[in-house]
C-alpha positions, 0 to 999 in steps of 0.5 A: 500500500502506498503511503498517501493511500495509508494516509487516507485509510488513516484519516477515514478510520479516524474520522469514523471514531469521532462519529462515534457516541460518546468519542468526543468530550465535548458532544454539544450542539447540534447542526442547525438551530431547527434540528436542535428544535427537533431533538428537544421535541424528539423526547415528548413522543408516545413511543419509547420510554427513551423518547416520551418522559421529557426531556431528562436532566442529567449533565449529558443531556445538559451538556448536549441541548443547552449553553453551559449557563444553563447545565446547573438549573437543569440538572438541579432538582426541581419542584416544578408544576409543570414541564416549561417546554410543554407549558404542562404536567403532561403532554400530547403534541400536535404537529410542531412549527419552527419559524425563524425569527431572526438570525444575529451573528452567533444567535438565532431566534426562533418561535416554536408553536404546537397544539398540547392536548387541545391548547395552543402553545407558543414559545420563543427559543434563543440559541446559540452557535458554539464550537460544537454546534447549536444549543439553547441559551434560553426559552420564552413563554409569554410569561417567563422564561426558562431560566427565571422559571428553573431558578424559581423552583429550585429545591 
């Protein structure tokens, strides 16, 4: 084998590690602010027990969906009454609907709007592009935001 063709192999098997689960530290972000969106909503199905209980709150999922600002509200134990990014204790999800706002250097603005168990729900999501990708730096309702309502019901 030549050695520009060991050269290739080498960076074609070193490519693949890195597209493994788990191969890099830093697994945050995601490609694009509405595939960030996505995944959020990935977690309200009715499917898998994986993929229907919410969004869970350990660091990993911290550390992939949100900006490190937000890592320790999140996974802090809470006493919510509900589930901020459903606006409800429980769920049944409509269609979702992403809509750009506005794009601002490194921010994107986003409006998110389904259907939850017959009620309208509308909310606005800043994210931001890291070096790993795209991750939520905050969540507004009309009438909160993500981060005033983690600390709100902090234990």
């Amino acid at each position: 084998m030549s050695t520009l063709r060991r050269y290739l192999a080498v960076l074609v098997w070193l490519a693949g590690l890195s597209a493994l689960p788990g191969a890099s530290p830093a697994d945050a972000g995601f490609r694009s602010p509405e595939s960030l969106i996505r995944n959020v909503y990935a977690h309200y199905g009715r499917g898998s027990a994986e993929f229907s209980g919410g969004l869970p709150r350990d660091a990993e999922t911290a550390r992939q969906f949100f900006d490190p600002t937000l890592h320790d509200v999140w996974t802090a134990p809470h006493d919510a009454p509900y589930d901020f990014l459903v606006q409800s204790p429980t769920w049944r999800l409509g269609a979702i609907s992403i809509a750009i706002l506005r794009r601002q250097l490194d921010r994107t603005y986003l409006t998110v709007t389904f259907d939850n168990q017959g009620r309208a729900v509308t909310l606005d999501f800043v994210v931001l592009k890291g070096p790993d990708g795209w991750v939520i730096t905050d969540v507004e309702s009309p009438h909160d935001s993500l981060r005033m309502f983690l600390v709100q019901f902090r234990r």
